[in-house]
C-alpha positions in Angstrom: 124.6 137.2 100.9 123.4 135.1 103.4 124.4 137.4 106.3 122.8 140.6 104.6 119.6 138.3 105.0 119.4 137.3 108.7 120.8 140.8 109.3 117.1 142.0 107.6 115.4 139.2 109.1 117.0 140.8 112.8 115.8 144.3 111.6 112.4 143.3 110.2 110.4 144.8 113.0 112.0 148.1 112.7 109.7 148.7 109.6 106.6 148.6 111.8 104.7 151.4 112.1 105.6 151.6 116.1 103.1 154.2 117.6 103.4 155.0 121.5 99.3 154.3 121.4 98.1 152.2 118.3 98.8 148.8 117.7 99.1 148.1 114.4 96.5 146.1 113.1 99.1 144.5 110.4 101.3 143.2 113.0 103.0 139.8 112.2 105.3 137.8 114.1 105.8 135.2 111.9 108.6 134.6 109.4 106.8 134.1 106.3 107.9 136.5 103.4 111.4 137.4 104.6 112.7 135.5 102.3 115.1 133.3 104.0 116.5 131.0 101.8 117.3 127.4 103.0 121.1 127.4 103.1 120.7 129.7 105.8 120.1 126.3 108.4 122.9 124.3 107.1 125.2 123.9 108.8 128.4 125.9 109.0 132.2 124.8 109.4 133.9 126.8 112.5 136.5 128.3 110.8 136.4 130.8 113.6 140.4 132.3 114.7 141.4 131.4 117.4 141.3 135.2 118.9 137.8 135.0 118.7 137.0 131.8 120.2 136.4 132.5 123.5 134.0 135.2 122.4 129.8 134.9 122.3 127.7 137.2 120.7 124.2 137.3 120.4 122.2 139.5 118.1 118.5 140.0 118.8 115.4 142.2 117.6 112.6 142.0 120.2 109.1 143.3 119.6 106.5 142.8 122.5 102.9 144.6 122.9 100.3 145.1 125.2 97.3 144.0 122.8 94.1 144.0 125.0 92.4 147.3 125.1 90.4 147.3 128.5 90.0 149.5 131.7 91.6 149.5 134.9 90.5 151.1 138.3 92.3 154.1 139.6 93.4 154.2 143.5 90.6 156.9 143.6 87.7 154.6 142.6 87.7 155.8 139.1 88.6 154.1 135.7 91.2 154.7 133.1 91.2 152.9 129.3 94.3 151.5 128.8 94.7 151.1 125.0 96.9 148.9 123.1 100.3 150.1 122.7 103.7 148.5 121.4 106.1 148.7 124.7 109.5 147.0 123.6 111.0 147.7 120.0 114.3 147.0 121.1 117.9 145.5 119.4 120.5 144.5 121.5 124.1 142.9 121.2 125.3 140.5 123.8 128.8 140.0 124.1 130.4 137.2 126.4 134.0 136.1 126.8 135.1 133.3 128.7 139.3 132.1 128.6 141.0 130.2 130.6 144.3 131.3 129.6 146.6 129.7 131.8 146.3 126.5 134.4 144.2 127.4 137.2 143.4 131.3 135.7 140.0 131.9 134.3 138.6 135.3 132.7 135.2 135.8 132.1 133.0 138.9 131.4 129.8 139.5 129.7 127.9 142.9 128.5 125.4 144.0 126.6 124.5 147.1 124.0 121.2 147.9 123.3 119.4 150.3 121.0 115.6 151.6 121.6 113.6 152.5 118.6 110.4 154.5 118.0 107.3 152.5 119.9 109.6 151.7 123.1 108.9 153.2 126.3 112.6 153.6 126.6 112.2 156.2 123.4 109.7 157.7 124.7 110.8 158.4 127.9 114.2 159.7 125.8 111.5 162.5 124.2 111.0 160.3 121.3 115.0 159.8 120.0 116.5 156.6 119.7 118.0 155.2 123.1 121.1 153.5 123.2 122.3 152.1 126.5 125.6 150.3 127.6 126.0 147.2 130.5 128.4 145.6 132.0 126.9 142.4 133.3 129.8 140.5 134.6 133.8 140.9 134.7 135.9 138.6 137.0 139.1 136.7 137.4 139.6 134.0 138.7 142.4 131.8 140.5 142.0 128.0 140.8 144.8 125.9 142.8 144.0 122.5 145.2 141.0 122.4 146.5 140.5 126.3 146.7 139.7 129.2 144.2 139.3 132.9 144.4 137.0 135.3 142.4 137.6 138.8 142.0 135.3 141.2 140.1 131.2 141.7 138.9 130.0 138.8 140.1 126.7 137.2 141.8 126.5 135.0 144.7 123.5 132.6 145.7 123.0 130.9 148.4 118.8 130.0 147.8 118.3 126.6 146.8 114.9 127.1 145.5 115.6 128.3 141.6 113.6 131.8 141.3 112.0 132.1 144.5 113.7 132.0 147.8 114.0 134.0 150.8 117.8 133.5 150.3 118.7 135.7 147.1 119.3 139.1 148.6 122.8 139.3 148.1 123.2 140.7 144.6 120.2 143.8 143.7 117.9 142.9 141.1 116.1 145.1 138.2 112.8 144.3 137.3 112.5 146.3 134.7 109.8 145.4 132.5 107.8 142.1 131.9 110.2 140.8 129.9 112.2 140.1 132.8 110.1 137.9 135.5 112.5 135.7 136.8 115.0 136.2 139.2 117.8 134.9 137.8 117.0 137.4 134.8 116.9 140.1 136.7 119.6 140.1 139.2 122.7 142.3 139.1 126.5 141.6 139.6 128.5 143.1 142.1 131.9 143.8 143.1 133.0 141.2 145.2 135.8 139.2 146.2 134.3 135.5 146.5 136.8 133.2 148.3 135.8 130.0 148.1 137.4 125.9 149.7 136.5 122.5 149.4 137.5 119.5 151.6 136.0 116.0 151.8 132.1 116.3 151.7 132.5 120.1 152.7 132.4 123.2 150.5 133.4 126.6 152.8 132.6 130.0 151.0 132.9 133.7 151.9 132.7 137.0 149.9 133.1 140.6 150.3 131.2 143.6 148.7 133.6 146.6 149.3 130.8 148.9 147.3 126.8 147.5 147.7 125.0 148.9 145.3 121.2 149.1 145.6 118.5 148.4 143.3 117.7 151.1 140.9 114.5 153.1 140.5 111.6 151.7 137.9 112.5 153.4 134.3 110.3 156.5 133.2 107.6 154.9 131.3 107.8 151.3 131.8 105.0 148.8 132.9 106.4 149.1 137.3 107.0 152.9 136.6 105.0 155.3 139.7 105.2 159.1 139.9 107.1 159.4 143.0 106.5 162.6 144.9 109.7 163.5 145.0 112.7 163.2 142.8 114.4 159.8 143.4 118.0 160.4 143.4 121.0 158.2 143.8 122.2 157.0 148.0 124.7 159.8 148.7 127.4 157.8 150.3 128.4 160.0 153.8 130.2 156.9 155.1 131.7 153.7 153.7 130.1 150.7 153.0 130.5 147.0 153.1 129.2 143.6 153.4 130.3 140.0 153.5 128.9 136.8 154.0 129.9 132.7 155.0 128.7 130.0 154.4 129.4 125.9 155.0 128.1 123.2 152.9 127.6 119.4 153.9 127.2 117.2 151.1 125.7 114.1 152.0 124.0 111.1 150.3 120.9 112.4 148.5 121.3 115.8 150.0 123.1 118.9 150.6 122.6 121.3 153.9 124.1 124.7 153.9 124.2 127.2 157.2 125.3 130.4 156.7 125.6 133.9 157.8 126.2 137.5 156.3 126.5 141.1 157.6 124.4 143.0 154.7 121.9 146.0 153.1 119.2 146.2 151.9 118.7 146.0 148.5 116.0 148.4 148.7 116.3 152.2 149.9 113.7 153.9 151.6 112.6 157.7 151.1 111.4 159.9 152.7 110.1 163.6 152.2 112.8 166.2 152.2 112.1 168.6 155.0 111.6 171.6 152.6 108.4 169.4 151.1 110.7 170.3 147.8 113.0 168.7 145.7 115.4 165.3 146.0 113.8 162.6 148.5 115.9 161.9 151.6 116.9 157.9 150.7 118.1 155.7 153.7 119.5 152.5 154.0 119.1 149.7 156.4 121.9 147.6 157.5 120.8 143.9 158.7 122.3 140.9 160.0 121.1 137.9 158.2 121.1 133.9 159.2 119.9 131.4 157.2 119.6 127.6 156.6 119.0 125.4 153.2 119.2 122.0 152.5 117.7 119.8 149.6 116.9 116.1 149.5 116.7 113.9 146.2 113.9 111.0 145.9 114.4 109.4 142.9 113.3 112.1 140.1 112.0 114.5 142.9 114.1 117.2 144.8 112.7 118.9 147.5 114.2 122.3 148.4 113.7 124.2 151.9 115.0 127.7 152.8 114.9 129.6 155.5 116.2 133.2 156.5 116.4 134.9 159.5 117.0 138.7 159.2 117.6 140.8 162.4 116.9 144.9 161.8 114.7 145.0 158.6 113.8 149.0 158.3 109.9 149.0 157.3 107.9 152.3 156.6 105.8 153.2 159.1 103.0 156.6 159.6 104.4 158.4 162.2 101.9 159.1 165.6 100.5 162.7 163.6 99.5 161.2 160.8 101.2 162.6 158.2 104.7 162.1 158.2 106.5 158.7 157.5 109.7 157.0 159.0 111.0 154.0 159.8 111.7 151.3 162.2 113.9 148.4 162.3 112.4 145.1 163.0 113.1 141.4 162.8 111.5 139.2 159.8 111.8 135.1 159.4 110.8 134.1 156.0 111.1 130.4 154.5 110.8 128.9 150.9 109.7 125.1 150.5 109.3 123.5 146.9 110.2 121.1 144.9 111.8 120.4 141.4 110.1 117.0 139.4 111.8 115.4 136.7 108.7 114.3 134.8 111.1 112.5 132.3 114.0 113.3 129.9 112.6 116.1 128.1 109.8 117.5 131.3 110.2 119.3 134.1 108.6 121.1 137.1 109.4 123.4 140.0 107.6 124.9 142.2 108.3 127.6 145.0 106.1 128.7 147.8 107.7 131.8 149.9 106.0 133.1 153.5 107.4 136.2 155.2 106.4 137.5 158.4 107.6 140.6 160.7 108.1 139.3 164.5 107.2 141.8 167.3 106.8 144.7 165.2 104.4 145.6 168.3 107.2 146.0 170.3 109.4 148.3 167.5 106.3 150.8 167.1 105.3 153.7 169.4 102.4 154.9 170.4 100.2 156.0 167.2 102.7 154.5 164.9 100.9 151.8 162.3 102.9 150.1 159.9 102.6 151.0 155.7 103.5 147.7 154.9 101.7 144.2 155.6 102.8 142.0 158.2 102.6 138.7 156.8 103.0 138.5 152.7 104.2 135.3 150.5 103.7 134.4 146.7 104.5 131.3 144.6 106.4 130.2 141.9 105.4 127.0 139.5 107.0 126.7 136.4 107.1 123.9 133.6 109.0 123.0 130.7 109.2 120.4 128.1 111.6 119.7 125.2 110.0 118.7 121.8 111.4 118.0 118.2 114.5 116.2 119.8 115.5 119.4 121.6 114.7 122.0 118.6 111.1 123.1 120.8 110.9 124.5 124.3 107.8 125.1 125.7 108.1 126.8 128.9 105.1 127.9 131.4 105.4 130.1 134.6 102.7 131.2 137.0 103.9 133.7 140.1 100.7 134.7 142.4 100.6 136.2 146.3 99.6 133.7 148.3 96.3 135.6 148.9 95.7 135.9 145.1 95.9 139.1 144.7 97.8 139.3 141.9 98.7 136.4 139.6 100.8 136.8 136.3 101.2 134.1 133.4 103.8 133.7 131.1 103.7 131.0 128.0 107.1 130.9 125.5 107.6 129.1 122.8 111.9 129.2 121.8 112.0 127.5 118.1 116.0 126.6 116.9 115.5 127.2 113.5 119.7 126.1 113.4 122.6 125.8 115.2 122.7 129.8 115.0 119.3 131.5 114.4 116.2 131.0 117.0 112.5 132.3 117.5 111.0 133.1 120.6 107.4 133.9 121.1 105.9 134.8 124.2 102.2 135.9 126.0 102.3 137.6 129.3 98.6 137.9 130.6 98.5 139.6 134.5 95.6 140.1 136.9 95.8 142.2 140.2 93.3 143.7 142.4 92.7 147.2 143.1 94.7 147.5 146.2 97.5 145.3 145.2 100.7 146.9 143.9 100.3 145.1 139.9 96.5 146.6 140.1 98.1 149.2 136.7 98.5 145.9 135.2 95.1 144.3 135.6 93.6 142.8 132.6 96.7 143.1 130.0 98.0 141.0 127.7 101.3 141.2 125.9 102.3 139.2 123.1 105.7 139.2 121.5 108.6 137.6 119.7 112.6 137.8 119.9 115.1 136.6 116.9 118.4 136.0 118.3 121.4 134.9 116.4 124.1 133.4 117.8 127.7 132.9 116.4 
């Protein structure tokens, strides 16, 4: 009985009246009426086989819209109303399984199934049928022995030592797909690698391999970072093969760690071009680039400060080629750096903040004569984030603010994750974004989403 009820709890939303345009003015995020009885948050006895044990799952129902009817300027100097609209009216079913199976051997994977129904932009971009969509987040083994281990299989690899925000992370691609998923961590991908890594006295060596880079995919039809490209976007067509690999070496020393390392890589982003029939599939290209980069970290009592700092050698940036109407690209060099800090306020508060700077070197020297550049020189945003633990543990109130450096677009995110008991929890969430006209957010200016997810656990 008790599962029939959290199973309706997880499916309440589904009963909304979803419409691609109308927010319904009965919408409730709150719990009241489901009918949950109380032995639902007592506690359970694990009588859980032993096959099963070193499986996860996570069932969740998430409902998020954007609730502030207002209008937003168009690149042509008109405006557009932008109504309030549900966006996500999502289920999905996590899966993870993690087994050490034998001394030194470890198996882990984790994937995710999730169903779109009427009122996502996922349905709608599916001509209004349910969606249903399949991932395979990570799969690796790996081989323990001594002082070294191996990895083999969908995995990530960081090397950034400021969380969320560093220059570093552009190893693994990343999907930002909607504005549920902010953060970086939340939005990178795994990849096929084979991560080798070795530890000896106060040093920690590392190196991978990526037989088969992948690149970061497209915006989805419909959602918030969605653009009508010109042309049709389709997949790198892969004339020759591809690899990348990295090193790197790690001193660990008395209240601090520095990390040097190197990596052979591409970028994560492809760049298209027109095809020259002015019809059908873009041409995509991608850049190869040589990266260098330094990080260390120092710890002052409940402060950690965090530096990063890349080097990158052939960076391929869009340029307006000297007739002024077709588009290319050059390769140029770009140092970058990331310097924050991560503050312990106490036991249960905490707060980070990242502050990333970019700039293009010589790009002078890379253009010819009429070129200009289509992208900016110099960019940069920040990070800040805080977090504090109430109700012994049972609260988490967690704030982020990203902004570029010049302000032009800042984005604000307040959750609020209630365990309502060792298996069932509540998340709700408001996302309010601001962006001028000429900054890439500027379809976001002015919206606010609210929203809750009810995950169980088990």
């Amino acid at each position: 009985m008790r599962y029939r009820i959290l199973i309706a709890a997880c499916l309440l939303p589904l009963g909304l009246h979803a419409q691609a345009q109308d927010l319904p003015d009965n919408l409730d995020f709150s719990l009241d009426g489901i009918g949950i009885s109380d032995d639902l948050f007592a506690p359970d006895e694990d009588n859980t086989p032993a096959w099963l044990q070193p499986f996860t799952f996570r069932l969740s129902q998430q409902l998020i819209a954007q609730s502030n009817p207002h209008s937003i300027s168009l690149a042509d100097g008109s405006r557009a109303e932008k109504n309030a609209y549900v966006e996500n009216h999502r289920s999905s079913l996590l899966l993870r399984y993690q087994n050490p199976f034998a001394p030194g051997w470890l198996l882990q994977a984790s994937g995710q199934v999730k169903l779109y129904w009427p009122g996502d932009y996922e349905y709608r971009a599916n001509r209004d049928h349910i969606d249903t969509e399949f991932r395979l987040n990570e799969f690796f083994l790996q081989r323990s022995e001594g002082n070294s281990s191996v990895k083999l299989g969908a995995q990530t690899v960081v090397w950034g030592e400021n969380i969320g925000n560093s220059v570093l992370d552009v190893i693994n691609t990343s999907e930002f797909r909607d504005l549920t998923i902010i953060d970086i961590e939340d939005a990178r991908l795994n990849q096929w690698m084979l991560v080798w890594e070795r530890f000896y006295g106060n040093h920690q060596w590392s190196s991978f391999v990526n037989l088969y880079p992948e690149f970061n995919p497209p915006p989805v039809r419909g959602s918030p970072f969605f653009f009508e490209p010109a042309f049709n976007l389709t997949d790198y067509r892969r004339d020759k093969a591809l690899f990348e690999a990295g090193t790197q070496m790690r001193w660990s020393l008395t209240g601090s760690d520095i990390s040097v390392m190197a990596a052979y890589l591409y970028e994560n982003q492809l760049h298209y071009s027109a095809p020259p029939s002015g019809m059908g599939n873009a041409l995509s290209e991608a850049g190869d680039y040589l990266l260098l980069g330094v990080s260390a970290n120092r710890a002052i009592g409940r402060l950690l400060l965090n530096l990063d700092i890349a080097y990158s050698h052939d960076i391929l940036v869009d340029v307006m080629m000297a007739n002024g109407s077709d588009t290319g690209t050059v390769a140029v060099r770009k140092l970058g750096g990331t310097a924050g800090f991560e503050y312990a306020i106490d036991n249960e508060q905490n707060l980070l903040l990242g502050v990333t700077a970019e700039t293009l070197l010589k790009t002078d020297e890379a253009l010819a004569p009429g070129q200009r550049l289509l992208v900016d020189r110099h960019t940069g945003n920040a990070l800040l984030r805080y977090s504090n633990s109430l109700r012994n543990g049972d609260l988490l109130l967690s704030v982020t603010m990203q902004s570029a450096l010049d302000a032009a677009s800042v984005l604000g995110s307040v959750a609020l994750q209630y365990t309502l008991s060792n298996h069932l929890s509540l998340t709700t969430q408001a996302i309010a974004t601001r962006a001028d006209n000429d900054s890439a957010l500027a379809p976001l200016d002015g919206d606010l989403r609210l929203g809750m997810t009810l995950s169980w656990t088990f």
